[in-house]
VEXDREN-2710 file (C-alpha; in Angstrom, 1 decimal):
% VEXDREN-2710
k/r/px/py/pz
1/UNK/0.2/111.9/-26.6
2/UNK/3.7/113.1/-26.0
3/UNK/4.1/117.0/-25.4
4/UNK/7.7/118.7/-26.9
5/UNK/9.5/120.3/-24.7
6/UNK/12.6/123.1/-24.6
7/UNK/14.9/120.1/-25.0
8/UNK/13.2/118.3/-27.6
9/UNK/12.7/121.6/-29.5
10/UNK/16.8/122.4/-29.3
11/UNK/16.9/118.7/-31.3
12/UNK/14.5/119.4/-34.0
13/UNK/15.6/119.2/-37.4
14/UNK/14.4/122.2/-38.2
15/UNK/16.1/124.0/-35.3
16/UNK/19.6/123.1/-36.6
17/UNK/21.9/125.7/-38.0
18/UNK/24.1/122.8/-38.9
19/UNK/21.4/121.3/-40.8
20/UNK/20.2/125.2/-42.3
21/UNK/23.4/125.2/-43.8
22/UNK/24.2/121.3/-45.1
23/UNK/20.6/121.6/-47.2
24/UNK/21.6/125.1/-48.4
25/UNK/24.8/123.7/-49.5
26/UNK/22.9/120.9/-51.3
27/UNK/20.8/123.2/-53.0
28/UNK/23.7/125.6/-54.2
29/UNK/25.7/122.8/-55.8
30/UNK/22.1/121.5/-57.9
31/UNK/21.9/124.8/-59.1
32/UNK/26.0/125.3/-60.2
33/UNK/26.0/121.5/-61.5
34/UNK/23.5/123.1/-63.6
35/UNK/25.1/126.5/-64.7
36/UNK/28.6/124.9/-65.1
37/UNK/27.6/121.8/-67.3
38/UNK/28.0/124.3/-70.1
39/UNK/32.0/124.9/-68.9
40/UNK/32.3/121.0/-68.2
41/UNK/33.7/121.7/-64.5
42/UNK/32.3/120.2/-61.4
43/UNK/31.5/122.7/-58.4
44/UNK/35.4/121.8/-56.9
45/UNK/36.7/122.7/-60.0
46/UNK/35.0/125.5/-60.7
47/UNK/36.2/126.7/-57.2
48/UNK/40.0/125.7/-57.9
49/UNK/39.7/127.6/-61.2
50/UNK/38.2/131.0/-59.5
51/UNK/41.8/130.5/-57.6
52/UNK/43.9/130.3/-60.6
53/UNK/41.7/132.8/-62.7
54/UNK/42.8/135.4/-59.7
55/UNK/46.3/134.8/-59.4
56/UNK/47.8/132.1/-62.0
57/UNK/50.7/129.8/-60.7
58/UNK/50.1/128.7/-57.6
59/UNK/51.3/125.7/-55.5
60/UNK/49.1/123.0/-54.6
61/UNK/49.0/123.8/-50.8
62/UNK/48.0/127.9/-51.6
63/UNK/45.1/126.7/-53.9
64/UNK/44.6/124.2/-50.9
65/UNK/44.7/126.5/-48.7
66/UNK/42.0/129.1/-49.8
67/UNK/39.9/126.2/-50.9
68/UNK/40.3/124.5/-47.6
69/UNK/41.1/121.0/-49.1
70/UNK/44.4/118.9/-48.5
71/UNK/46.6/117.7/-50.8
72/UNK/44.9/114.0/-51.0
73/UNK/41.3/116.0/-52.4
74/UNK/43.2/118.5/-54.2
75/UNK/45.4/116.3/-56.3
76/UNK/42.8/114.0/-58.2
77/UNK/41.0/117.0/-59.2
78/UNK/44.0/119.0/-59.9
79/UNK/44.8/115.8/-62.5
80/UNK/41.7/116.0/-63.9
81/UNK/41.6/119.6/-64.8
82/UNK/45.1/118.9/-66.1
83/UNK/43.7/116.2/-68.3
84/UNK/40.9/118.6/-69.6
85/UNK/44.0/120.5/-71.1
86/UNK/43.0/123.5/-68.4
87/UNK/45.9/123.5/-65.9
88/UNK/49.6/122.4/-65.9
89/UNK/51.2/120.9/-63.1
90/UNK/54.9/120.5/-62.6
91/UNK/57.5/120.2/-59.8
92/UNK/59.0/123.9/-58.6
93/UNK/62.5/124.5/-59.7
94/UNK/62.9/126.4/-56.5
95/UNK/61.7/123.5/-54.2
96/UNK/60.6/119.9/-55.8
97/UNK/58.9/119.2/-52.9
98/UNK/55.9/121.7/-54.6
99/UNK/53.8/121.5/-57.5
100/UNK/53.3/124.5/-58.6
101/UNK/49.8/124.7/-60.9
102/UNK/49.5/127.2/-63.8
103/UNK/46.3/127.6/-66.2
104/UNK/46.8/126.6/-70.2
105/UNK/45.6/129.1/-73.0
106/UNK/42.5/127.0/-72.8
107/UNK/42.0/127.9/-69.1
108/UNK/41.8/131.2/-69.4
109/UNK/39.7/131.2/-71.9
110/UNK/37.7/129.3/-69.7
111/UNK/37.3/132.9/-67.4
112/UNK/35.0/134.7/-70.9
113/UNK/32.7/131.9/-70.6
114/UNK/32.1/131.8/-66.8
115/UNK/31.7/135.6/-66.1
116/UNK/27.9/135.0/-66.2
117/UNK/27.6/132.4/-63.3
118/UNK/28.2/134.5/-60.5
119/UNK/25.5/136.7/-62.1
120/UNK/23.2/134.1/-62.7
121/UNK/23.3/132.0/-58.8
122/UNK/22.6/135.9/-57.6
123/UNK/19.6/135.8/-59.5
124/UNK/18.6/132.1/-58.8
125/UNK/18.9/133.2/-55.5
126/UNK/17.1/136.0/-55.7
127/UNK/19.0/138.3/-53.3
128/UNK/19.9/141.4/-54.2
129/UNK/23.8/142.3/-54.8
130/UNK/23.7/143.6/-50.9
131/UNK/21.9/140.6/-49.5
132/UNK/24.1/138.6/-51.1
133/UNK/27.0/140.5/-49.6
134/UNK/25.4/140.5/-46.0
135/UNK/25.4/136.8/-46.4
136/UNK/28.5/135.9/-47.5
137/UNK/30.0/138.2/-45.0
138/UNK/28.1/136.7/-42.4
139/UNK/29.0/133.0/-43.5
140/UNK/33.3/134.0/-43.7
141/UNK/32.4/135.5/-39.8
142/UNK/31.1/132.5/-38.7
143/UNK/33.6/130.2/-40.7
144/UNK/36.3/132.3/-39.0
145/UNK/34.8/132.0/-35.1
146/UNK/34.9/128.0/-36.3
147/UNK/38.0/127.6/-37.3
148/UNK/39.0/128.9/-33.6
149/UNK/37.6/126.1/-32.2
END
């Protein structure tokens, strides 16, 4: 019979923040491939659209960078939603170098129809609007100390 001891413990599955986090991640995108199957978005979509629902006409590198995806992630996805008739992309007059992204009438229509997700992951959650808070709060902190590294 082996015994566990302080090292084996600090390697347990179950002691892994990393791990706390990847399965939470998991679950959260079951449940918003469920709630936005109605809207016809994946969860990277959904995200890219939250962008451009908060400030249209963008560049691909500002949506990248609040989404923290390059370019190479951003762009097949950015094609898709532009093939879904929910974005346009074209080359800035300023600088051709960017594409600047802008929504479609049909995009921000898009916005009525997904004001009840938030709502409804809060309640699949079953936090309260100030647990929730506490937790994303405490999730941009530690993204934040990471991204020091």
């Amino acid at each position: 019979m082996t015994t566990r001891n302080d090292t084996d413990d600090a390697l347990a599955l179950e002691s892994q923040l990393c791990f706390a986090l990847y399965s939470t991640q998991l679950a959260m995108n079951k449940l918003y491939r469920g709630l936005l199957r109605e809207l016809d978005l994946t969860y990277p979509q959904y995200l890219t659209m939250l962008v451009l629902w908060q400030r249209d006409r963008q560049t691909v590198s500002e949506i990248g960078e609040q989404l923290y995806l390059d370019s190479a992630t951003l762009t097949p996805l950015l094609k898709r939603l532009e093939a879904a008739a929910l974005i346009t992309r074209q080359r800035s007059r300023q600088d051709e170098r960017q594409v600047e992204i802008a929504l479609t009438e049909k995009g921000h229509s898009l916005r009525e129809q997904a004001k009840a997700i938030p709502h409804a992951a809060g309640c699949a959650g079953q936090c309260t609007p100030e647990e929730a808070a506490e937790l994303r709060d405490a999730l941009h902190g530690l993204r934040q100390r990471l991204d020091t590294q």
